[in-house]
C-alpha atoms as an extended CHARMM CRD file, in Angstrom:
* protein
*
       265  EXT
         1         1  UNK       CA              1.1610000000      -70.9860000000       17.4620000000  PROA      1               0.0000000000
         2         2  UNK       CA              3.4700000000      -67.9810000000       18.0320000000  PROA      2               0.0000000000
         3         3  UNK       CA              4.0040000000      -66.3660000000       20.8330000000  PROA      3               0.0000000000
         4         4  UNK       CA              1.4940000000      -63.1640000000       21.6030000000  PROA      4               0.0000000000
         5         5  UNK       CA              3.5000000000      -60.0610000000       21.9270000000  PROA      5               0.0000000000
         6         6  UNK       CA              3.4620000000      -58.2150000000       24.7830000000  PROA      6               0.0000000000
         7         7  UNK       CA              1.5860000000      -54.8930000000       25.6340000000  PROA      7               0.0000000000
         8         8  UNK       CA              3.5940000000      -51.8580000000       25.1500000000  PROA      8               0.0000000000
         9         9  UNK       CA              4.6300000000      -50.3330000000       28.2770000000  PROA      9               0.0000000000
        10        10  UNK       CA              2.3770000000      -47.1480000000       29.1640000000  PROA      10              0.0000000000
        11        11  UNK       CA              2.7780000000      -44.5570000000       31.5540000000  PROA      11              0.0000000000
        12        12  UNK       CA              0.8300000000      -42.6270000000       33.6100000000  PROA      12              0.0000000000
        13        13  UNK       CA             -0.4750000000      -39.2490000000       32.4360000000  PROA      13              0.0000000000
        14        14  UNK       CA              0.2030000000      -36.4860000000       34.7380000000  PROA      14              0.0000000000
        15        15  UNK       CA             -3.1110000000      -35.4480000000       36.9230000000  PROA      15              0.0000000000
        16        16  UNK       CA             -4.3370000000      -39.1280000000       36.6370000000  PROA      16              0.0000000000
        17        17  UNK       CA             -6.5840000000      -40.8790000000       34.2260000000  PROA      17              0.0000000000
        18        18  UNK       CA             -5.4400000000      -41.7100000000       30.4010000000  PROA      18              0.0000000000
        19        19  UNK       CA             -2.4600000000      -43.5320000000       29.4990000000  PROA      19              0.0000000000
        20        20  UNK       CA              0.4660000000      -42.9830000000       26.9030000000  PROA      20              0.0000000000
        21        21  UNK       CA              1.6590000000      -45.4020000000       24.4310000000  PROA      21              0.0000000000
        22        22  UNK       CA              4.9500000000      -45.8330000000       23.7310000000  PROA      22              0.0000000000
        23        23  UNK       CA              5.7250000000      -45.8910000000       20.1150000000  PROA      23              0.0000000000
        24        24  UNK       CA              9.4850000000      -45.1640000000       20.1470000000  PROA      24              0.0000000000
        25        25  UNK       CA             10.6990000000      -48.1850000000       21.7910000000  PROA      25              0.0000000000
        26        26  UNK       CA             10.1630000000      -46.7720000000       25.4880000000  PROA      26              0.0000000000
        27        27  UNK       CA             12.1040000000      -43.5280000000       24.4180000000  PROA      27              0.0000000000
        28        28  UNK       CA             10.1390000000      -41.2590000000       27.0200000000  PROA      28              0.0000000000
        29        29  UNK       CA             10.6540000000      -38.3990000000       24.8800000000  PROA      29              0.0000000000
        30        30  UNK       CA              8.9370000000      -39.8010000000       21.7980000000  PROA      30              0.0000000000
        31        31  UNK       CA              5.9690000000      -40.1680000000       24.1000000000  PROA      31              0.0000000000
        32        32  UNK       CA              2.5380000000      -39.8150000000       21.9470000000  PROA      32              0.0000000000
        33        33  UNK       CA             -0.9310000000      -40.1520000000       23.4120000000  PROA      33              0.0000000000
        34        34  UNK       CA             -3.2380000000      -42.8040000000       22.7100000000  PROA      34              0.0000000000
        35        35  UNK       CA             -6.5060000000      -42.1700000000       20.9010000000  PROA      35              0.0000000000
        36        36  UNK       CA             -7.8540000000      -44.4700000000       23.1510000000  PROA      36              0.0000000000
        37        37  UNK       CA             -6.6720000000      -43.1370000000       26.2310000000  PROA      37              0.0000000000
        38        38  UNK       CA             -9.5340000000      -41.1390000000       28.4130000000  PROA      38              0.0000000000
        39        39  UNK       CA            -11.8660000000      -42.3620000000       26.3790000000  PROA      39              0.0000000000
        40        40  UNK       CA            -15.4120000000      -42.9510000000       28.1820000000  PROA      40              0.0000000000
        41        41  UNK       CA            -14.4350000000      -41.9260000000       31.1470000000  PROA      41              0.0000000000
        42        42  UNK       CA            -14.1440000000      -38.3760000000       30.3330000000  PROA      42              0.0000000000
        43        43  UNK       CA            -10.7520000000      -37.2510000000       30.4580000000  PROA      43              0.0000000000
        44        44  UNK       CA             -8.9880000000      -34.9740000000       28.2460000000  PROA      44              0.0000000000
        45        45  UNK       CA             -5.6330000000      -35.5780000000       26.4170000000  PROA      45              0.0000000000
        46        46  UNK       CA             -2.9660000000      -34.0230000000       26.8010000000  PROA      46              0.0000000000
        47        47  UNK       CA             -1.4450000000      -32.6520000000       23.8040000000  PROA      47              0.0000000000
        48        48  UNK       CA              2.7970000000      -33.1510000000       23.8990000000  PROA      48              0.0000000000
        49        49  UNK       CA              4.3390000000      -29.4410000000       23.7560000000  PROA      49              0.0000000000
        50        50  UNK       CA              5.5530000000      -28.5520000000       20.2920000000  PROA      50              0.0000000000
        51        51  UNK       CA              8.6210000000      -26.6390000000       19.3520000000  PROA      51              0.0000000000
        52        52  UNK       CA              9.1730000000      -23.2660000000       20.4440000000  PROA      52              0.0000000000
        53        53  UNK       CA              9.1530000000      -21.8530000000       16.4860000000  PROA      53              0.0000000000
        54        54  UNK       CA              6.2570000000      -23.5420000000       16.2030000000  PROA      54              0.0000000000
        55        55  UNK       CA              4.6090000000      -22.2940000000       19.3380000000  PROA      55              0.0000000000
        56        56  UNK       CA              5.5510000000      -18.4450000000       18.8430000000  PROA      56              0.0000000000
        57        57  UNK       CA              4.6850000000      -18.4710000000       15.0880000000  PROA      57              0.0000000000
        58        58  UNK       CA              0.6180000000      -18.7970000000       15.1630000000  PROA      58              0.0000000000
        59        59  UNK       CA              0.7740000000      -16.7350000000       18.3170000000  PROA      59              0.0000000000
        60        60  UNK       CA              2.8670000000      -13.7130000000       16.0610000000  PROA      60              0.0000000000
        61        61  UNK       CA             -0.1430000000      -14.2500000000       13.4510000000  PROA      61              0.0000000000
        62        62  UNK       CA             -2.9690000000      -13.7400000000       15.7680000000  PROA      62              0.0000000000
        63        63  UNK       CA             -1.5230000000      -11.9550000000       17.9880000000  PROA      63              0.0000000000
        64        64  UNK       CA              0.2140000000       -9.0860000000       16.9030000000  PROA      64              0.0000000000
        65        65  UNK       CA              0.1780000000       -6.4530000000       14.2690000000  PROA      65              0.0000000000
        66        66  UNK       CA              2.0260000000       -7.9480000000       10.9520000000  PROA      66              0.0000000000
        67        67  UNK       CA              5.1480000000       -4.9900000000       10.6430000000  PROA      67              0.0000000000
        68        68  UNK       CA              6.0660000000       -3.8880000000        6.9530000000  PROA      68              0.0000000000
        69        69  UNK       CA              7.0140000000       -5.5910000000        4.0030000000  PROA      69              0.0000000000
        70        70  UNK       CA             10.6800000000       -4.8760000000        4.5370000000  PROA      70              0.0000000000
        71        71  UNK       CA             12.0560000000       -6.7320000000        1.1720000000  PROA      71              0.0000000000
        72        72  UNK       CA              9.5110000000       -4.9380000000       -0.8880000000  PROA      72              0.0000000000
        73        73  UNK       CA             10.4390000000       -1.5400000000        1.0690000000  PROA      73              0.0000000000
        74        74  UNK       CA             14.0410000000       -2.5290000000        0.3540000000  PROA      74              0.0000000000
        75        75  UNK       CA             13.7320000000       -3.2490000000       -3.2640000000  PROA      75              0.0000000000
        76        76  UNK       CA             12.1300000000       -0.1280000000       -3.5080000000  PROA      76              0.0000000000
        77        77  UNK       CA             14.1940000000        2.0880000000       -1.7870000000  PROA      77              0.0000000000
        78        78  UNK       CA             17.3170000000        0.3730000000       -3.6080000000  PROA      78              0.0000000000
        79        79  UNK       CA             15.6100000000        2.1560000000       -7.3770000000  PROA      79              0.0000000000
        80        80  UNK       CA             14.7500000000        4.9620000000       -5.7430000000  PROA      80              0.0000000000
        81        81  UNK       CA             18.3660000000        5.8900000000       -4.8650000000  PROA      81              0.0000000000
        82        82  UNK       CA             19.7540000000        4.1740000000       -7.3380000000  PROA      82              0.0000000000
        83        83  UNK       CA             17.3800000000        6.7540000000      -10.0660000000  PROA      83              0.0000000000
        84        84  UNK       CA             18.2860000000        9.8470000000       -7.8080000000  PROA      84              0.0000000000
        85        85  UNK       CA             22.2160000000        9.1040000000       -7.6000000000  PROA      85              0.0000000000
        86        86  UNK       CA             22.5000000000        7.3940000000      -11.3460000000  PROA      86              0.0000000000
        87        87  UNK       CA             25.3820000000        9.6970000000      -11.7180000000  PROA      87              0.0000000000
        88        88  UNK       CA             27.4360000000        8.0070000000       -9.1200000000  PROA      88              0.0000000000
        89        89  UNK       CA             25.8730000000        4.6480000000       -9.0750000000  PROA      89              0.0000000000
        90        90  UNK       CA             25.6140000000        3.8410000000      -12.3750000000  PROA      90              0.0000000000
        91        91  UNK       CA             28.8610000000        2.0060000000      -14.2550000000  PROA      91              0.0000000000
        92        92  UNK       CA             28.8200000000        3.8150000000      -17.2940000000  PROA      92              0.0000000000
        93        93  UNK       CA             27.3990000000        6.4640000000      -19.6000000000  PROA      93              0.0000000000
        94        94  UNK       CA             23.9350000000        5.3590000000      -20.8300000000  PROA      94              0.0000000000
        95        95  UNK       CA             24.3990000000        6.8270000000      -24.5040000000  PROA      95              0.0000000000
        96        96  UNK       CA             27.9460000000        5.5760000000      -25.1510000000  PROA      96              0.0000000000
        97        97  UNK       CA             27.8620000000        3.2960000000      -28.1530000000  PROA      97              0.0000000000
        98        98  UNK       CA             30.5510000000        0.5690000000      -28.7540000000  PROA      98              0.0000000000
        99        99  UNK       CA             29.7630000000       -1.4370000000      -31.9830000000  PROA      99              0.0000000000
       100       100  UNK       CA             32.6350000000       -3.7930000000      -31.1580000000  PROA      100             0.0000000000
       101       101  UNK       CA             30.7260000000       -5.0060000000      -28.0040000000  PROA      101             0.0000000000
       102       102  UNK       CA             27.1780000000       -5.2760000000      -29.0360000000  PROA      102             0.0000000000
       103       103  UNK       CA             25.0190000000       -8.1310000000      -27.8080000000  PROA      103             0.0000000000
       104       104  UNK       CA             27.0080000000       -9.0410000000      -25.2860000000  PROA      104             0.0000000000
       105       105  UNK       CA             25.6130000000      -11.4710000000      -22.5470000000  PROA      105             0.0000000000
       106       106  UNK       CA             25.1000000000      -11.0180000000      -19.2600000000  PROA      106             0.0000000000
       107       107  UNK       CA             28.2370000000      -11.8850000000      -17.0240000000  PROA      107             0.0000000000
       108       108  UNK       CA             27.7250000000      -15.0810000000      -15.9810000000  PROA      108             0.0000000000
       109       109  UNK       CA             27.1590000000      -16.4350000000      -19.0110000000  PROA      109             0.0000000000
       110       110  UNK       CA             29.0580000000      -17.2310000000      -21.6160000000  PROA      110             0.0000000000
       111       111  UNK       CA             31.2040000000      -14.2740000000      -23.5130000000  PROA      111             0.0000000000
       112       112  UNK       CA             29.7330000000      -11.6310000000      -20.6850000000  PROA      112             0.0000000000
       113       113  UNK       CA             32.1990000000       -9.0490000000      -19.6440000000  PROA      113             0.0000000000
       114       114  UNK       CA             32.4000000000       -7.6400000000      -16.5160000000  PROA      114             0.0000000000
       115       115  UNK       CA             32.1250000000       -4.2810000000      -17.5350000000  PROA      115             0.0000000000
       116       116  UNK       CA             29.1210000000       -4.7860000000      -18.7800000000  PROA      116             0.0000000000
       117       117  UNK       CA             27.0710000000       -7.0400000000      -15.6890000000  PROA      117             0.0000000000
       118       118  UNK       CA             23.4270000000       -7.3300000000      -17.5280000000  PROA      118             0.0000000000
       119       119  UNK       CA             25.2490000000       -7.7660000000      -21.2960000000  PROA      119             0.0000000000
       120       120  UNK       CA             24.6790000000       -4.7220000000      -23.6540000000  PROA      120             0.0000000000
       121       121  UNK       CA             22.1630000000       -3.5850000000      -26.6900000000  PROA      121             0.0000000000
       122       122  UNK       CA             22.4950000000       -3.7450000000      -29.9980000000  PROA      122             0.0000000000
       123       123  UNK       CA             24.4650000000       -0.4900000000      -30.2050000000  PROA      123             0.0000000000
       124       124  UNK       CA             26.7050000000       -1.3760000000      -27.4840000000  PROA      124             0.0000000000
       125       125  UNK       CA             25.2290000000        0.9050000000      -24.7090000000  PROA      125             0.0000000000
       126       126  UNK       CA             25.4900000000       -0.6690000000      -21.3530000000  PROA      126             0.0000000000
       127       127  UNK       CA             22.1110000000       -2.0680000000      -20.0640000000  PROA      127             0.0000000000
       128       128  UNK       CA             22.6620000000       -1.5780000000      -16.3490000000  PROA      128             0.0000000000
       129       129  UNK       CA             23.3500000000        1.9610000000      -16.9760000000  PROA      129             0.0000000000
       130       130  UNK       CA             20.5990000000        2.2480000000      -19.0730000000  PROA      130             0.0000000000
       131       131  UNK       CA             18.1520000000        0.3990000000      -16.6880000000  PROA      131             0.0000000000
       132       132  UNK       CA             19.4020000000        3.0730000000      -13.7810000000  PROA      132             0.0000000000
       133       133  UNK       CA             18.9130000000        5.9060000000      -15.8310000000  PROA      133             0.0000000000
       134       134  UNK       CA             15.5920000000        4.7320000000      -16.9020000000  PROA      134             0.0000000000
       135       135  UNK       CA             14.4770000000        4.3100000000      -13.4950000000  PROA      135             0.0000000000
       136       136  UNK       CA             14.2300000000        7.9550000000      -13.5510000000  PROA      136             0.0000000000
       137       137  UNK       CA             11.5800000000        8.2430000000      -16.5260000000  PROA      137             0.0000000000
       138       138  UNK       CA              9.4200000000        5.5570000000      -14.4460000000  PROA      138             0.0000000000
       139       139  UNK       CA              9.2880000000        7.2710000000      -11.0390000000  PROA      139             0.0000000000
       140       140  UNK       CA              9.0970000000       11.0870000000      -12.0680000000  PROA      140             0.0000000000
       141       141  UNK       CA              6.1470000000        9.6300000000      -14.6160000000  PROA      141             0.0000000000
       142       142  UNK       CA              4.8200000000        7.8120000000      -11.5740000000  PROA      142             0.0000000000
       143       143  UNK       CA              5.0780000000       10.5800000000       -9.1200000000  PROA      143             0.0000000000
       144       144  UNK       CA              3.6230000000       12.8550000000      -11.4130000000  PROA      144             0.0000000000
       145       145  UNK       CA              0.6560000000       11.1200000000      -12.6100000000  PROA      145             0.0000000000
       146       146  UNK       CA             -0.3600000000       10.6010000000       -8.7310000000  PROA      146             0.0000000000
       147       147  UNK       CA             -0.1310000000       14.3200000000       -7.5450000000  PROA      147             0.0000000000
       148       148  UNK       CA             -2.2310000000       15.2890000000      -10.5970000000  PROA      148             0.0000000000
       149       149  UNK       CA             -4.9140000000       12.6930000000      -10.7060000000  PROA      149             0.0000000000
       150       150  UNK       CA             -4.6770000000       12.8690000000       -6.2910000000  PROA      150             0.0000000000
       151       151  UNK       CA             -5.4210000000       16.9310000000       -7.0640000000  PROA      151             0.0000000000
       152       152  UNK       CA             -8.0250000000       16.4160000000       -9.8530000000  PROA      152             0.0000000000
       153       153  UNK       CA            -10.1970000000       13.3530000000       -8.3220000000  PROA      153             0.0000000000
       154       154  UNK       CA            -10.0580000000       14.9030000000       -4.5140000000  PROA      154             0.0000000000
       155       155  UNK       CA            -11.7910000000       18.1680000000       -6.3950000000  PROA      155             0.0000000000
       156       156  UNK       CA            -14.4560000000       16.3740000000       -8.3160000000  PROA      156             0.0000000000
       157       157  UNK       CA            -15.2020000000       14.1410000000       -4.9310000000  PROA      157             0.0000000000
       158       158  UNK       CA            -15.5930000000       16.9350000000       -2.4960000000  PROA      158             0.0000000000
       159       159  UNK       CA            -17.4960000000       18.9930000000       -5.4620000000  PROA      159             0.0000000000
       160       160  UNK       CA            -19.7010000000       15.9850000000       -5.9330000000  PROA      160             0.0000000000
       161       161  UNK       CA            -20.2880000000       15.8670000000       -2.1710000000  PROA      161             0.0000000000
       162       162  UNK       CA            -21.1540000000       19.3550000000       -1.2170000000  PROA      162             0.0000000000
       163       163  UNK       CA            -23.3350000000       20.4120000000       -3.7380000000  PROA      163             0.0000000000
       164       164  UNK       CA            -25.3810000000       16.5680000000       -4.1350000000  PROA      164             0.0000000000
       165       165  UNK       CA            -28.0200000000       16.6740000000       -6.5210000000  PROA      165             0.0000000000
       166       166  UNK       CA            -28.0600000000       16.8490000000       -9.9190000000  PROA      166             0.0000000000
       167       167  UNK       CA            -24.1090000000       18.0520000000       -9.7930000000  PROA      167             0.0000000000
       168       168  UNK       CA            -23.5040000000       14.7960000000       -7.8400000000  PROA      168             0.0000000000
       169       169  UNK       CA            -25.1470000000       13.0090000000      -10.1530000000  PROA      169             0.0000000000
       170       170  UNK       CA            -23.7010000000       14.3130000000      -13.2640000000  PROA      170             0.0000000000
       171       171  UNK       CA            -19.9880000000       13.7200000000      -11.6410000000  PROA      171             0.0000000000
       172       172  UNK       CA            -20.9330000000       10.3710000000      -10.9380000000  PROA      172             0.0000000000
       173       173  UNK       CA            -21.7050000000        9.6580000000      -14.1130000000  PROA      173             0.0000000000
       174       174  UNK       CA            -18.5010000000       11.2160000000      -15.5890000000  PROA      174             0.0000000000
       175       175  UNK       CA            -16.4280000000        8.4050000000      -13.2060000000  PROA      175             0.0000000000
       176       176  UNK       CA            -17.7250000000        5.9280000000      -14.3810000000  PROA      176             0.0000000000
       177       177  UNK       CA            -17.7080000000        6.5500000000      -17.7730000000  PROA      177             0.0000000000
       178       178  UNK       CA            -14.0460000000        6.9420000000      -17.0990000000  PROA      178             0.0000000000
       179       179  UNK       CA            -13.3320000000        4.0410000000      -15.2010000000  PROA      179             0.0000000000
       180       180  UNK       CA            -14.8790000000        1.9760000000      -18.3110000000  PROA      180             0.0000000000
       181       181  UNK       CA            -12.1970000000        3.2130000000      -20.3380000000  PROA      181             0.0000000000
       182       182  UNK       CA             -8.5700000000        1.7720000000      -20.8620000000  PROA      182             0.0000000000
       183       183  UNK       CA             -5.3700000000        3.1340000000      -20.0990000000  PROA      183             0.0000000000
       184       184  UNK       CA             -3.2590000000        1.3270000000      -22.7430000000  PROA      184             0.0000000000
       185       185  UNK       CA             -6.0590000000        2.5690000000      -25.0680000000  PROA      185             0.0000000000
       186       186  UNK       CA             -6.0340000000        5.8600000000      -24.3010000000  PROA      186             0.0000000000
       187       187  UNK       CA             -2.3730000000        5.6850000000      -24.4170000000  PROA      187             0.0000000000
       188       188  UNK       CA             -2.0730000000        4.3490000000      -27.9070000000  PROA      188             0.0000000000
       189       189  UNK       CA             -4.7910000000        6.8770000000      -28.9160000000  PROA      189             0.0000000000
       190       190  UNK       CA             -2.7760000000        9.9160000000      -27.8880000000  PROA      190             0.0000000000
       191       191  UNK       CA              0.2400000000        8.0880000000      -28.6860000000  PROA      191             0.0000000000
       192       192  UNK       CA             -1.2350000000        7.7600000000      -32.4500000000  PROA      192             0.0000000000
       193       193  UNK       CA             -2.5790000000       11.2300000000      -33.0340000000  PROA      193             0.0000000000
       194       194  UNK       CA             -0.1380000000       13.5180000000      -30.8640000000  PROA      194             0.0000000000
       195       195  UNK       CA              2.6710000000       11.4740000000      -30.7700000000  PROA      195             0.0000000000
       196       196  UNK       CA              4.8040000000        9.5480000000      -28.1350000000  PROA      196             0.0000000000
       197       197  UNK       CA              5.9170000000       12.3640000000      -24.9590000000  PROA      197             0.0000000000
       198       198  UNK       CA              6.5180000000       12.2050000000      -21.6650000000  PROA      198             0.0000000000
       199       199  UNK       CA              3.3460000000       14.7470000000      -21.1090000000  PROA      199             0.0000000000
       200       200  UNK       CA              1.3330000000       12.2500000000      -23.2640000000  PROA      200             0.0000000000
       201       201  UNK       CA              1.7080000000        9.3030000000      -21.1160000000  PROA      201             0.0000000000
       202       202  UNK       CA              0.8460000000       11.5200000000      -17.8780000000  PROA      202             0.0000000000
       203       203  UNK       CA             -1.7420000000       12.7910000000      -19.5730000000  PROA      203             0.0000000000
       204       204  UNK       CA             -3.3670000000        9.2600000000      -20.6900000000  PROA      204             0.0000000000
       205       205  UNK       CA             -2.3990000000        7.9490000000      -16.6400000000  PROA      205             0.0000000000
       206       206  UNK       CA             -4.2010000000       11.1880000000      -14.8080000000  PROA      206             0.0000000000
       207       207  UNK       CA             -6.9400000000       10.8250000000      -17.2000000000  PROA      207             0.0000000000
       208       208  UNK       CA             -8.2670000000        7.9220000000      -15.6200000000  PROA      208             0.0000000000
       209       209  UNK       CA             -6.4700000000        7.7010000000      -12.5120000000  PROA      209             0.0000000000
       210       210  UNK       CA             -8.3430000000       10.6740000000      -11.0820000000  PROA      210             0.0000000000
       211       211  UNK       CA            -11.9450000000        8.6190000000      -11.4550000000  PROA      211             0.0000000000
       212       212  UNK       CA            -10.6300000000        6.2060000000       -8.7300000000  PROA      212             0.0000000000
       213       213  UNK       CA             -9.6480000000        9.2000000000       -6.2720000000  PROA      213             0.0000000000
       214       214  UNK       CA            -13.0560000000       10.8670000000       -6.7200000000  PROA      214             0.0000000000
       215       215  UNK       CA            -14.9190000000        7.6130000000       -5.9520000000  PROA      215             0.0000000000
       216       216  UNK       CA            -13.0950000000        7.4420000000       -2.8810000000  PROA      216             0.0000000000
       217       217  UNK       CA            -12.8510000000       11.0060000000       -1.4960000000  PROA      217             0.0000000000
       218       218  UNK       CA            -16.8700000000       11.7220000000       -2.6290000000  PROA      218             0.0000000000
       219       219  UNK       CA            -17.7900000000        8.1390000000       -0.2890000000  PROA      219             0.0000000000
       220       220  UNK       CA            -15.7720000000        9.8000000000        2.5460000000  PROA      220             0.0000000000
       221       221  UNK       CA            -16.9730000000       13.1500000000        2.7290000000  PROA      221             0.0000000000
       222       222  UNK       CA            -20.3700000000       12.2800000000        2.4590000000  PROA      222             0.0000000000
       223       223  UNK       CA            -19.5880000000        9.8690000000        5.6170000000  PROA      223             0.0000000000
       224       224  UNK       CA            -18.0640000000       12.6950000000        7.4280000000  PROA      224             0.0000000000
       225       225  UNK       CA            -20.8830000000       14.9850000000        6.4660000000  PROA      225             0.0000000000
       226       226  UNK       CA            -23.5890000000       12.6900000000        7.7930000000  PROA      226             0.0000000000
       227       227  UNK       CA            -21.7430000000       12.4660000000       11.6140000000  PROA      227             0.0000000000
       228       228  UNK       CA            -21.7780000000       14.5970000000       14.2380000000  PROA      228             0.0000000000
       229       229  UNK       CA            -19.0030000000       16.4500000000       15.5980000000  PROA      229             0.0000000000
       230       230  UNK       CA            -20.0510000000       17.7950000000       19.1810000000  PROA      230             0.0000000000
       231       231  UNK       CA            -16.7320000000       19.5260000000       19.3710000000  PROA      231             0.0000000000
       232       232  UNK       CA            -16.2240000000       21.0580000000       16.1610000000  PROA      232             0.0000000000
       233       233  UNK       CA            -19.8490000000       22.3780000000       16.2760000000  PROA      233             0.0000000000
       234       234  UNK       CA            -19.0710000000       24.0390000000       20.3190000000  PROA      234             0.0000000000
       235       235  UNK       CA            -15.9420000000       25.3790000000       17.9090000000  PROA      235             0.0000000000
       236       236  UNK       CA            -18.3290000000       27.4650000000       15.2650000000  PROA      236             0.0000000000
       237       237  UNK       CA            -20.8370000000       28.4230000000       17.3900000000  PROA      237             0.0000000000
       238       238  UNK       CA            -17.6470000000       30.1560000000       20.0060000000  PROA      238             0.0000000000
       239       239  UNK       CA            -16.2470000000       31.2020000000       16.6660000000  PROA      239             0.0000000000
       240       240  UNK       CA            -19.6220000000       32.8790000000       15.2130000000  PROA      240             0.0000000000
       241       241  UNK       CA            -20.2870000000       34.2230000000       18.5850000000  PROA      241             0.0000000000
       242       242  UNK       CA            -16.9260000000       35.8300000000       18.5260000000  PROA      242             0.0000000000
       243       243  UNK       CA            -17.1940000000       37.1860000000       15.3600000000  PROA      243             0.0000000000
       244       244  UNK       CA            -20.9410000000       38.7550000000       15.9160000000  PROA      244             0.0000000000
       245       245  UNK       CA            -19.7790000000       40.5790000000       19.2770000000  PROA      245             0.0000000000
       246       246  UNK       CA            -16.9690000000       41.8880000000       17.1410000000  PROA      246             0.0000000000
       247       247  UNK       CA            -19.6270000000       43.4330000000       14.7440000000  PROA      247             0.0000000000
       248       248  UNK       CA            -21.1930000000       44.8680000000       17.4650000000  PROA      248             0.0000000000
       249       249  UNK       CA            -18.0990000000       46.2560000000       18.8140000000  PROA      249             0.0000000000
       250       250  UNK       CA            -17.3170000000       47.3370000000       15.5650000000  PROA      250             0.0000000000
       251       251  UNK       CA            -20.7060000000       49.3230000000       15.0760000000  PROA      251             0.0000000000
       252       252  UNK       CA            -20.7220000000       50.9030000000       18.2600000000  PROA      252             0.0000000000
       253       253  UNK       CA            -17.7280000000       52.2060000000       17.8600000000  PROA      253             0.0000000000
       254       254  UNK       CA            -18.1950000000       53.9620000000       15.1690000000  PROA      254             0.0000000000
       255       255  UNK       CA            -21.2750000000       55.3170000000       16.2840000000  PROA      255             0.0000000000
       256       256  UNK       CA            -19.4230000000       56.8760000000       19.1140000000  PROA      256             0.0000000000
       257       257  UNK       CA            -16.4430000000       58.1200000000       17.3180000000  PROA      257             0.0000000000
       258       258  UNK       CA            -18.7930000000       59.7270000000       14.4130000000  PROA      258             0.0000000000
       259       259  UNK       CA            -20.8140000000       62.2860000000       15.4260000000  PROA      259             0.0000000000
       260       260  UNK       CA            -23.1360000000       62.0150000000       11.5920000000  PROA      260             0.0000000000
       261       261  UNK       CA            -24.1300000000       58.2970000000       12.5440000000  PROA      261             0.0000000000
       262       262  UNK       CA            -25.2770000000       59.1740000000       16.1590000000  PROA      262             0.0000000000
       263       263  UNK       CA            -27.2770000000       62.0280000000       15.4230000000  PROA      263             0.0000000000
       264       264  UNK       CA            -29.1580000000       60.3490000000       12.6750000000  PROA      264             0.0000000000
       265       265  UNK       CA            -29.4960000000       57.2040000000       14.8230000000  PROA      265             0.0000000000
């Protein structure tokens, strides 16, 4: 019969009760606690300290406020200069042709030159270059679009909101029957019967970007309309106060300076 093997050494868990096994050999700082340990007699385990990354990391999450995206911030800030300082940034002139070097693979692979880093086009014309002068098409289309659907959709909101009713409704109505439409449909519609622009693709954008805007600025003015503002209503009522003792100040000043109004008052 072989021989039984002995218990594994425990040791005593600080503040009494429980006991901790030893599953490293006796290492004491491979210490884990038993599942039995405390059990029925109503003691708590002790849970063995983790790692200070892993401490501070779930305490970051709940804790604090997340900060920004820095590497989309980066990447974006990297096109934005590199579209407002192509001239100085960019390796080459975006319309210079070289038939000799057309199709030409990116550098690191095989045949790529290093004067031309993403390869060239069919033509020859450098595709970085291109790419950085592009990036200016893209934003000013971008930036564009925004201010004129931000301008068009806060109008129709605000409109929608004051005057309620059938106005509201009829708004309403004319968002949503926007938002059911699609861009890249509009797009190829103007595209087919006007012909491919720059104004054409801001055009087919703002057309249905502004819906979205509207939505959103008509929801928050009626909020703000509904609340009460104890300050800004002390504000018009000093205001209108101000402005009626003017009036009066006004009128009986003229009644004393002109002789006509006080005799036929």
């Amino acid at each position: 019969m072989p021989a039984s093997r002995p218990p594994s050494p425990t040791l005593p868990r600080k503040g009494g009760g429980g006991a901790w096994c030893n599953r490293n050999h006796g290492h004491p700082r491979d210490l884990t606690p038993s599942p039995l340990a405390g059990e029925g007699r109503g003691d708590r385990v002790t849970e063995i300290p983790v790692g200070m990354l892993a401490r501070l990391w779930p305490r970051r999450r709940a804790g604090r406020v997340a900060g920004p995206p820095i590497v989309p911030l980066a990447i974006l800030v990297a096109v934005v200069l590199a579209a407002v300082f192509a001239e100085w940034v960019a390796p080459g002139d975006p319309f210079r042709q070289s038939l000799r070097f057309g199709f030409k693979p990116p550098v690191w692979l095989d045949g790529g030159r290093w004067a031309n880093l993403l390869g060239t086009d069919r033509l020859g014309r450098d595709l970085l270059t291109r790419i950085i002068y592009g990036a200016r098409v893209s934003l000013t289309a971008g930036v564009v679009t925004v201010v004129v659907a931000t301008f068009v959709g806060v109008a129709v909101g605000l409109a929608a909101a004051y005057f309620r009713g059938r106005v509201d409704a009829v708004l309403m109505q004319l968002t949503d029957a926007t938002l059911s439409i699609p861009i890249i449909l509009l797009a190829l519609i103007l595209a087919v019967t006007v012909g491919p622009s720059f104004q054409n693709v801001v055009i087919a954008i703002a057309a249905i970007l502004w819906a979205r805007y509207a939505r959103v600025i008509r929801g928050e003015a009626l909020s703000l309309m509904e609340r009460d503002f104890p300050v800004i209503q002390a504000v018009v009522l000093v205001a209108a106060l101000i402005v009626t003792v003017a009036n009066l100040a006004v009128d009986a000043l003229y009644v004393l300076i002109d002789p006509r109004i006080r005799h036929a008052g």
